[in-house]
Backbone atoms as SQL, in Angstrom:
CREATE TABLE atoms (id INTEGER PRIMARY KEY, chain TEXT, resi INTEGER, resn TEXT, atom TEXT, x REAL, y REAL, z REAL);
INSERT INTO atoms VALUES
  (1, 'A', 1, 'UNK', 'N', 119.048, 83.385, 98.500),
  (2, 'A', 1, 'UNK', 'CA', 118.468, 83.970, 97.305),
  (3, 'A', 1, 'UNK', 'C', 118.342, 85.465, 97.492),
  (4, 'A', 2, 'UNK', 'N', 118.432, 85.885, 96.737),
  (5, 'A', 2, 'UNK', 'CA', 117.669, 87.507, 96.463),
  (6, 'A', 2, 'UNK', 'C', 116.478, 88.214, 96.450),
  (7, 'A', 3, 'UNK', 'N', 116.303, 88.831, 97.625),
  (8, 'A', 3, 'UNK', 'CA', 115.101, 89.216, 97.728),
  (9, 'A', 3, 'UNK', 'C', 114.311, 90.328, 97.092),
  (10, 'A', 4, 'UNK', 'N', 113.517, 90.089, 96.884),
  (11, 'A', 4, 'UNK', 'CA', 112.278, 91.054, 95.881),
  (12, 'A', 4, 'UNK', 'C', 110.716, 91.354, 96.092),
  (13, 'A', 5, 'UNK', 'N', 110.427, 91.872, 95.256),
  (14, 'A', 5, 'UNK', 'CA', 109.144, 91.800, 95.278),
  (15, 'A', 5, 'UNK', 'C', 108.422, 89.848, 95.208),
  (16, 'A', 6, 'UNK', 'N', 107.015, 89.910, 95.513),
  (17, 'A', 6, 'UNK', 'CA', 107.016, 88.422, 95.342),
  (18, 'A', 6, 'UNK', 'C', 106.965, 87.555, 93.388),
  (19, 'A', 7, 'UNK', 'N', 107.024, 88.925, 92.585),
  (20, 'A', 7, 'UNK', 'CA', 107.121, 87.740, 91.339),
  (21, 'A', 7, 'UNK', 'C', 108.390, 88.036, 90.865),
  (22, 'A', 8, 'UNK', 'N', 108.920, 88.942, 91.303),
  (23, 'A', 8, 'UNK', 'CA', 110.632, 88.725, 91.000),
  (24, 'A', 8, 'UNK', 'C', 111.605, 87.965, 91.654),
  (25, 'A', 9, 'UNK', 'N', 111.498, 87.785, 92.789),
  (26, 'A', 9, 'UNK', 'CA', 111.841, 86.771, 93.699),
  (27, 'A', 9, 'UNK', 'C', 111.477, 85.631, 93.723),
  (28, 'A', 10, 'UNK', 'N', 110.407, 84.707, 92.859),
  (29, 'A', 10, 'UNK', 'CA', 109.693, 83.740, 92.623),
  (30, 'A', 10, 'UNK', 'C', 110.554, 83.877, 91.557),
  (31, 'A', 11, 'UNK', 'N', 110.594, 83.826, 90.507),
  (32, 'A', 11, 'UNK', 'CA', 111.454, 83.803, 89.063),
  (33, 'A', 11, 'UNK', 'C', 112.806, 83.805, 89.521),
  (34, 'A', 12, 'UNK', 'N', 113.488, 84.556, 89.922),
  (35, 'A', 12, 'UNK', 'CA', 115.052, 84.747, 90.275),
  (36, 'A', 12, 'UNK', 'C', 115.226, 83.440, 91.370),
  (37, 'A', 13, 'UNK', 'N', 114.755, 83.121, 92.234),
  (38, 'A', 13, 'UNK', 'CA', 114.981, 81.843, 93.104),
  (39, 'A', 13, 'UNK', 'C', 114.226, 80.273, 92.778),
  (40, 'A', 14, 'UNK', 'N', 113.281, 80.809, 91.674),
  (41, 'A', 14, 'UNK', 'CA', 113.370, 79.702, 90.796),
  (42, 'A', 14, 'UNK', 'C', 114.187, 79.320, 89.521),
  (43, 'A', 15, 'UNK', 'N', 114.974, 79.862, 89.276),
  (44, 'A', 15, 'UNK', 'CA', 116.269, 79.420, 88.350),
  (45, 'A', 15, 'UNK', 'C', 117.538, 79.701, 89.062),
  (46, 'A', 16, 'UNK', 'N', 118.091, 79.993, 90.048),
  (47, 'A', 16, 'UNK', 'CA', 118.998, 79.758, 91.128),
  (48, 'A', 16, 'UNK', 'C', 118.698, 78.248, 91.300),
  (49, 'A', 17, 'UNK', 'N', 118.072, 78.268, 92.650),
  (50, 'A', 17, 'UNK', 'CA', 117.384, 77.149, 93.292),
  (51, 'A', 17, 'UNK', 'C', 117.175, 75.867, 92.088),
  (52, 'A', 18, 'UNK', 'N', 116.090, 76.242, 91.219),
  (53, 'A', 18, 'UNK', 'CA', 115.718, 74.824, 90.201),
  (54, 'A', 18, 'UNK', 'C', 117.021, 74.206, 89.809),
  (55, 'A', 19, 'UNK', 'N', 117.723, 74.901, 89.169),
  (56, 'A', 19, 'UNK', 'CA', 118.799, 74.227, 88.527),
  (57, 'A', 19, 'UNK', 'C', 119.869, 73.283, 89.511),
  (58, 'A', 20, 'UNK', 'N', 119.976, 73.996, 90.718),
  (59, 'A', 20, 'UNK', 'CA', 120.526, 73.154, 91.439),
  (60, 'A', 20, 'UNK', 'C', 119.772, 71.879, 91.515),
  (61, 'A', 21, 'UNK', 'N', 118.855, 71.946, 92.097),
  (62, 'A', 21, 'UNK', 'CA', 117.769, 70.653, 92.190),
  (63, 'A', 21, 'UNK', 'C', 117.677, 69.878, 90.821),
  (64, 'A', 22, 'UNK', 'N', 117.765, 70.566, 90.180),
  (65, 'A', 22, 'UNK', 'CA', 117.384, 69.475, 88.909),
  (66, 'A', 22, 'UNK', 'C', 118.649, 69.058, 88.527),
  (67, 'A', 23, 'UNK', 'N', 119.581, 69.609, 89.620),
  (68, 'A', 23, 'UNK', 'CA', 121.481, 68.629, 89.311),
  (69, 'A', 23, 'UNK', 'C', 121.622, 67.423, 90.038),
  (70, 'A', 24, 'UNK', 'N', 120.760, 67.588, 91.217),
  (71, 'A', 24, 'UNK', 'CA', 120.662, 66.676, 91.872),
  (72, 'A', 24, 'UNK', 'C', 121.435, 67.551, 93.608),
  (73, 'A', 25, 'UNK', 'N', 121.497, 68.515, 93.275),
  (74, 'A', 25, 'UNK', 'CA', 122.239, 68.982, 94.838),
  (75, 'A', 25, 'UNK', 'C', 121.363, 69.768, 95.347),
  (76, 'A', 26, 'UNK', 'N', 120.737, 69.124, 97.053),
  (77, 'A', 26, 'UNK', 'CA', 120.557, 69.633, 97.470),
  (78, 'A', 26, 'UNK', 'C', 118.798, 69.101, 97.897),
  (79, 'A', 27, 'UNK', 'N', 117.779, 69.618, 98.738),
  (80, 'A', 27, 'UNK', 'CA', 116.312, 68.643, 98.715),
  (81, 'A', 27, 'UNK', 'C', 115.977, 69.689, 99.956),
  (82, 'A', 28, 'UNK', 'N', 115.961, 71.157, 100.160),
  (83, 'A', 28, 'UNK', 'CA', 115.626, 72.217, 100.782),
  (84, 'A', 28, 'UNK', 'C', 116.029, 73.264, 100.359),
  (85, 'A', 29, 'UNK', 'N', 115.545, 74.003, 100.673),
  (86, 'A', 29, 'UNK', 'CA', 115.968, 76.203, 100.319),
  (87, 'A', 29, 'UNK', 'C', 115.004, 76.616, 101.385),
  (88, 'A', 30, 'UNK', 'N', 115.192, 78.291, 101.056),
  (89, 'A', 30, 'UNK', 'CA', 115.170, 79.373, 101.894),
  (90, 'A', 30, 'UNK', 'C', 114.911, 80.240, 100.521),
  (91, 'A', 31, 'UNK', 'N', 113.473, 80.993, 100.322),
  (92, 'A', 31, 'UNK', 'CA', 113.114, 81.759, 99.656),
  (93, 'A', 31, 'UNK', 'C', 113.253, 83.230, 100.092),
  (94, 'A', 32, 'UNK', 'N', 113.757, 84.264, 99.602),
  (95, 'A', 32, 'UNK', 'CA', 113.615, 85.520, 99.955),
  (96, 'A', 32, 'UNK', 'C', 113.237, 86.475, 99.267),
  (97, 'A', 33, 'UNK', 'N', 111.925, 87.058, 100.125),
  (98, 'A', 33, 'UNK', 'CA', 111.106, 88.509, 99.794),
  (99, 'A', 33, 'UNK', 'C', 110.779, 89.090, 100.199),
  (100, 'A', 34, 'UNK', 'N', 110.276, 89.804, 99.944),
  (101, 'A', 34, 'UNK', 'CA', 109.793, 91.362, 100.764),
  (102, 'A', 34, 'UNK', 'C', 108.543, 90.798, 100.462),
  (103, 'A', 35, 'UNK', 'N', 107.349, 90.617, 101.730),
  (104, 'A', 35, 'UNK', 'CA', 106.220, 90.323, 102.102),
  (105, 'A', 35, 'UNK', 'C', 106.240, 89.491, 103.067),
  (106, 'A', 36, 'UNK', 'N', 104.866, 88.371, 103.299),
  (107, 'A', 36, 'UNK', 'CA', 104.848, 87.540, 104.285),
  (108, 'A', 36, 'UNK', 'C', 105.458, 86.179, 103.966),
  (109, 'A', 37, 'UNK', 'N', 106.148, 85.716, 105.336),
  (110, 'A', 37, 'UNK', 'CA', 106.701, 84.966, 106.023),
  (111, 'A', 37, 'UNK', 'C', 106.025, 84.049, 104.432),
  (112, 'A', 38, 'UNK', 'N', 104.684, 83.410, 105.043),
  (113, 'A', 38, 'UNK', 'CA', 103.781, 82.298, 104.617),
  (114, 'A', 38, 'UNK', 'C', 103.940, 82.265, 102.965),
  (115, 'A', 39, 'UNK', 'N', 104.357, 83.633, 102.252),
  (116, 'A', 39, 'UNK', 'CA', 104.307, 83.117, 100.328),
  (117, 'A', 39, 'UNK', 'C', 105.650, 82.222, 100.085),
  (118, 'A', 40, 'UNK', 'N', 106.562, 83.177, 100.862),
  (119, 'A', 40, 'UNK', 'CA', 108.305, 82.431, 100.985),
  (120, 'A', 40, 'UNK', 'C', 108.259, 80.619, 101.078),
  (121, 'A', 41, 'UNK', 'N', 107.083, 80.344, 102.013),
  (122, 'A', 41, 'UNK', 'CA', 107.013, 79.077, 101.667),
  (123, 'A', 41, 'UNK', 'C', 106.373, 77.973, 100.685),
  (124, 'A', 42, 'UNK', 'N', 105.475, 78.897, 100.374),
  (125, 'A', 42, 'UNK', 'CA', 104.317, 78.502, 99.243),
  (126, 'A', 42, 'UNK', 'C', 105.430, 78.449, 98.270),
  (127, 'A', 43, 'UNK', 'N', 105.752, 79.358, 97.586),
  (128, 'A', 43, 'UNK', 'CA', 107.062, 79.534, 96.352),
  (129, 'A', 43, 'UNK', 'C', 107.798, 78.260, 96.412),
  (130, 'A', 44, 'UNK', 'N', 108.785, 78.214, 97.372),
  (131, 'A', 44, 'UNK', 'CA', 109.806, 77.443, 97.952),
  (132, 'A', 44, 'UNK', 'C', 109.059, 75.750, 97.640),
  (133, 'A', 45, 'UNK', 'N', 107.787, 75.723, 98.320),
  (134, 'A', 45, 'UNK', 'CA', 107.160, 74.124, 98.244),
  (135, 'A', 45, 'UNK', 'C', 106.980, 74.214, 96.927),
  (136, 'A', 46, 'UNK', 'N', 106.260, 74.990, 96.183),
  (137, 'A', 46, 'UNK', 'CA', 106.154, 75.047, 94.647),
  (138, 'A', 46, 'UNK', 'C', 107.330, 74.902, 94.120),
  (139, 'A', 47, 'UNK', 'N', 108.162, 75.081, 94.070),
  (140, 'A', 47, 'UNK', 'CA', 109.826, 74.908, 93.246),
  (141, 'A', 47, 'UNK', 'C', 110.227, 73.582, 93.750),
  (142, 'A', 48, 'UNK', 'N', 110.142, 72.699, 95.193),
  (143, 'A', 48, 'UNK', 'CA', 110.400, 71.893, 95.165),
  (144, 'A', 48, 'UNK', 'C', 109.069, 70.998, 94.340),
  (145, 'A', 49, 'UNK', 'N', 108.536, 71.087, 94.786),
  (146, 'A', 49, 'UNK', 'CA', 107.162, 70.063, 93.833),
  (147, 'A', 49, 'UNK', 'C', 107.367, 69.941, 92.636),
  (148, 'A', 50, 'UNK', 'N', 107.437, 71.190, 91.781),
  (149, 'A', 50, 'UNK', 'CA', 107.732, 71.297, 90.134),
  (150, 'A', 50, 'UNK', 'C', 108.942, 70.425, 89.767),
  (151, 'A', 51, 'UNK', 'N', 109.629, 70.860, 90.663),
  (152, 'A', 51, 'UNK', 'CA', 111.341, 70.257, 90.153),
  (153, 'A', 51, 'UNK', 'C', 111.086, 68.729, 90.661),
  (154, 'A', 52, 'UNK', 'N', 110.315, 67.973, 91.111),
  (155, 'A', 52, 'UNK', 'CA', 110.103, 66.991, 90.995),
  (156, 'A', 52, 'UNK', 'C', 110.768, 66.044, 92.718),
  (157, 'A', 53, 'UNK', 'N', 110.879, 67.229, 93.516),
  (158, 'A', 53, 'UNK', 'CA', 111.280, 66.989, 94.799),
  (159, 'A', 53, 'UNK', 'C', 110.516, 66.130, 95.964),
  (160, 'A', 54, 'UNK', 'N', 109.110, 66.803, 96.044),
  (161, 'A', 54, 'UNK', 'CA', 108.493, 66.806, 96.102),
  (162, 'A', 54, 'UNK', 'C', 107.124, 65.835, 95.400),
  (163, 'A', 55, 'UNK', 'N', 106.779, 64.857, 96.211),
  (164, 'A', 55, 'UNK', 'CA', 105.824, 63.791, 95.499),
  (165, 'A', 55, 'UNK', 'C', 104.499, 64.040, 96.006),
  (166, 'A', 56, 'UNK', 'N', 103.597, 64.960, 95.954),
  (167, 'A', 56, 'UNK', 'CA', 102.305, 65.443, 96.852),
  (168, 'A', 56, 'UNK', 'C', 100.882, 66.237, 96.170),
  (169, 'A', 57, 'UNK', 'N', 100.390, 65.694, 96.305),
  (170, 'A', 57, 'UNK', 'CA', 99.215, 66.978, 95.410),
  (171, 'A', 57, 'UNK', 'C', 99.186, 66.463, 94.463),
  (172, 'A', 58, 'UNK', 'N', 98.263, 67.139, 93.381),
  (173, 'A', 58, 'UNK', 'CA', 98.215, 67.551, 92.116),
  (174, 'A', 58, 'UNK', 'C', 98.897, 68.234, 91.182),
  (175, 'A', 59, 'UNK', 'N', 99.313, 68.423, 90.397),
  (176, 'A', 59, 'UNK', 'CA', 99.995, 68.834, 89.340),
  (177, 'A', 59, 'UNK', 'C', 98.871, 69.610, 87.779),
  (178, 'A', 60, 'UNK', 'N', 98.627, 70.851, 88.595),
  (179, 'A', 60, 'UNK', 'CA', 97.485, 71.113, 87.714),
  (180, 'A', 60, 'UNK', 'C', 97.997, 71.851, 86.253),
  (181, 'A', 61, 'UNK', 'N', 97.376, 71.463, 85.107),
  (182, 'A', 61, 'UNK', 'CA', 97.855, 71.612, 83.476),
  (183, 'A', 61, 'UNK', 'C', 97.018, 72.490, 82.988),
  (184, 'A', 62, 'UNK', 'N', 96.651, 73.707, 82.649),
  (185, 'A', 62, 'UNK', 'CA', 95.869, 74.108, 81.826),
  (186, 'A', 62, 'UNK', 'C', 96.216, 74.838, 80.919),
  (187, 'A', 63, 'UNK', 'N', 95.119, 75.279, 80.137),
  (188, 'A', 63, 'UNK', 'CA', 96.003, 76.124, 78.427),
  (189, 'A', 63, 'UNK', 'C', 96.029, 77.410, 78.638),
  (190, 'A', 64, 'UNK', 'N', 97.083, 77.560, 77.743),
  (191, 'A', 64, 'UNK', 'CA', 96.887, 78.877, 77.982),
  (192, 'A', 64, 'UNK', 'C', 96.105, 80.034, 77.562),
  (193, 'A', 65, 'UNK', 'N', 95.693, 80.827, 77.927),
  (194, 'A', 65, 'UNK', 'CA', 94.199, 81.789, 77.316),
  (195, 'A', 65, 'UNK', 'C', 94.562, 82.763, 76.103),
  (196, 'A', 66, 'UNK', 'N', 93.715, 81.871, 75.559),
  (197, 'A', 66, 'UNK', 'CA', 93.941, 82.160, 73.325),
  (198, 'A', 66, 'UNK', 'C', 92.793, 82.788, 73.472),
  (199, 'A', 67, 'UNK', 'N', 92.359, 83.502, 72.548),
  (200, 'A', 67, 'UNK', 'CA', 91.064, 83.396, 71.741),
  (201, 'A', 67, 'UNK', 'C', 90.082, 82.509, 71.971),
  (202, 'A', 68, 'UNK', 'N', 90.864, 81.454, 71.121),
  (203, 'A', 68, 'UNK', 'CA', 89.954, 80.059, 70.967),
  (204, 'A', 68, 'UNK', 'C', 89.011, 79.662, 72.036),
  (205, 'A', 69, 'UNK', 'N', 89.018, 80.289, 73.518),
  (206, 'A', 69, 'UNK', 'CA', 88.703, 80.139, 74.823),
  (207, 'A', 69, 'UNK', 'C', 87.546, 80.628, 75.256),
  (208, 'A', 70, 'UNK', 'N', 86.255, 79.663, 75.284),
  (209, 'A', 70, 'UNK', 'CA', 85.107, 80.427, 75.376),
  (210, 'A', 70, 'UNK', 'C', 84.129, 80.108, 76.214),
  (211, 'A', 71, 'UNK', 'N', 85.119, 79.664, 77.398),
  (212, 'A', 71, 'UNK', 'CA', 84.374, 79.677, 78.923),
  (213, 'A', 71, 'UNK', 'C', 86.008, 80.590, 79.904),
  (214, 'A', 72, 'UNK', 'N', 85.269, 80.803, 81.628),
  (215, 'A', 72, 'UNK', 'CA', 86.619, 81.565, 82.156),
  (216, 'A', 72, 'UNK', 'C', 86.857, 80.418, 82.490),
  (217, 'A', 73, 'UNK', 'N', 88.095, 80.141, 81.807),
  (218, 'A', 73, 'UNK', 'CA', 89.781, 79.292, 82.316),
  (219, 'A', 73, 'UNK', 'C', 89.941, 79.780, 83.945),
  (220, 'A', 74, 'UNK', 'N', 90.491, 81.085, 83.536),
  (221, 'A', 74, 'UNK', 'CA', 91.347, 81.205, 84.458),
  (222, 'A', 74, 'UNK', 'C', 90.454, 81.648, 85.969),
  (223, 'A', 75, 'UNK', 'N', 89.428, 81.598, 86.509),
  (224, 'A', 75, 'UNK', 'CA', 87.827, 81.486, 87.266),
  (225, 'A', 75, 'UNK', 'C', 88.297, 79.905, 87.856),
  (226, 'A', 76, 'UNK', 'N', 87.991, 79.502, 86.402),
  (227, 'A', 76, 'UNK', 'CA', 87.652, 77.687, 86.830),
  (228, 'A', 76, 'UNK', 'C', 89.637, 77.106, 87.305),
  (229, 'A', 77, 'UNK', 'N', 90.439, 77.512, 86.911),
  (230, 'A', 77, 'UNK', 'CA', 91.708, 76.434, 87.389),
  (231, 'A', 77, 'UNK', 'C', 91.761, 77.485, 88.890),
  (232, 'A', 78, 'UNK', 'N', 91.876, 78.687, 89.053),
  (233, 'A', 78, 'UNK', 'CA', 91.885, 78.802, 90.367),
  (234, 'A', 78, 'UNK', 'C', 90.550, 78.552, 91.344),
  (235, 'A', 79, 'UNK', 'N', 89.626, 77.838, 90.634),
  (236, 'A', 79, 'UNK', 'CA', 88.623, 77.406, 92.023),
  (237, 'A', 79, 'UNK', 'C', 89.496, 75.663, 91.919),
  (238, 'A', 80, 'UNK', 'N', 89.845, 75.219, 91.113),
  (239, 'A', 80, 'UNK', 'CA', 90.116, 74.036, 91.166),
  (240, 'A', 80, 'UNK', 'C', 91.516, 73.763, 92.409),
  (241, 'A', 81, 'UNK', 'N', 92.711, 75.243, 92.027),
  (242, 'A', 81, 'UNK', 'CA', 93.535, 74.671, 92.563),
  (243, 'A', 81, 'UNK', 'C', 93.363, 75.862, 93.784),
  (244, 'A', 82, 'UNK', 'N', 92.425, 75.869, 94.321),
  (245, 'A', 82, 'UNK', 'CA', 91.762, 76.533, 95.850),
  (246, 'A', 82, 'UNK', 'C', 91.309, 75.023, 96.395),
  (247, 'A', 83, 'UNK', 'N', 90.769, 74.179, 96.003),
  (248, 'A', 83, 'UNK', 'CA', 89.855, 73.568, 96.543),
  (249, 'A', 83, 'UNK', 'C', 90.894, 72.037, 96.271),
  (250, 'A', 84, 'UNK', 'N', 91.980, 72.004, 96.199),
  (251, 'A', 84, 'UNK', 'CA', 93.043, 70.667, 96.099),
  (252, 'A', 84, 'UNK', 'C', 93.849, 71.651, 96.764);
């Protein structure tokens, strides 16, 4: 993959990478970025998990922040997905 910063390199090696996986070729990668060792894998397990590689954890859903939103969302899903 192509290395980047970590949310350009997360986006660009998740539609490389996904699409293969979701062809059915392939059940590992190699993420590349400029930072630490340890996100390259976080990313990488996240793309396999999403793409459905991966059978582990939780699969956390939340909305996205409208208006309509009148407690912190985004407070409460990252204590949730800190603590799973």
């Amino acid at each position: 993959t192509e290395a980047g910063t970590q949310f350009h390199s997360t986006i660009k090696s998740s539609i490389a990478l996904g699409s293969l996986l979701l062809d059915g070729i392939g059940d590992t990668m190699r993420i590349s970025m400029t930072g630490e060792l340890e996100k390259e894998i976080e990313v990488g397990r996240a793309i396999l998990k999403d793409a459905g590689i991966i059978k582990e954890g939780l699969n956390i859903i939340s909305c996205p922040t409208c208006g309509r939103i009148e407690a912190d969302l985004v407070s409460a899903v990252a204590e949730v997905e800190k603590a799973t």
